[in-house]
C-alpha angles and dihedrals in degrees: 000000000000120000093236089061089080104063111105095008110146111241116229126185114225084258099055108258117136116243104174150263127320097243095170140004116224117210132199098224091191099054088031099230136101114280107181135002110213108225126209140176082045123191108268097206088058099025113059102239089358091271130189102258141196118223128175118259085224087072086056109104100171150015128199133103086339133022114257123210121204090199129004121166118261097234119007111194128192135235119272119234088221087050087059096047091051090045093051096037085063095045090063 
């Protein structure tokens, strides 16, 4: 399968809920395999504002017509822009 069949496909997990959409494809050059597929177009109700996000290939069970995850969290929440001015207020 070529690199470039991913884009657009749609991201399930193994139990049928709906991630996004496969937006990029990140290589490791040096061990010559995919390391991450970018998502957009992410499921509000599971991704905090529906942001693009990165996931790890290895949690990629299948590829067909969809993109299957073996694993995927149930809620993933962003940082708060409040949460890194107190981290790296602490930090000085």
């Amino acid at each position: 399968m070529e690199v470039t069949a991913f884009i657009n496909l749609p991201v399930y997990t193994i139990w049928g809920k709906y991630i996004g959409e496969v937006r990029d494809v990140l290589i490791d050059v040096d061990e010559k395999r995919i390391d991450k597929l970018i998502l957009t177009e992410t499921n509000r109700e599971i991704i905090e504002d529906g942001k693009d996000v990165a996931i790890p290939y290895r949690w990629v069970s299948a590829v067909g017509d969809i993109v299957l995850l073996s694993y995927f969290p149930e809620k993933v929440a962003t940082r708060r822009e409040e949460e890194e001015e107190e981290e790296e207020g602490g930090k000085k």
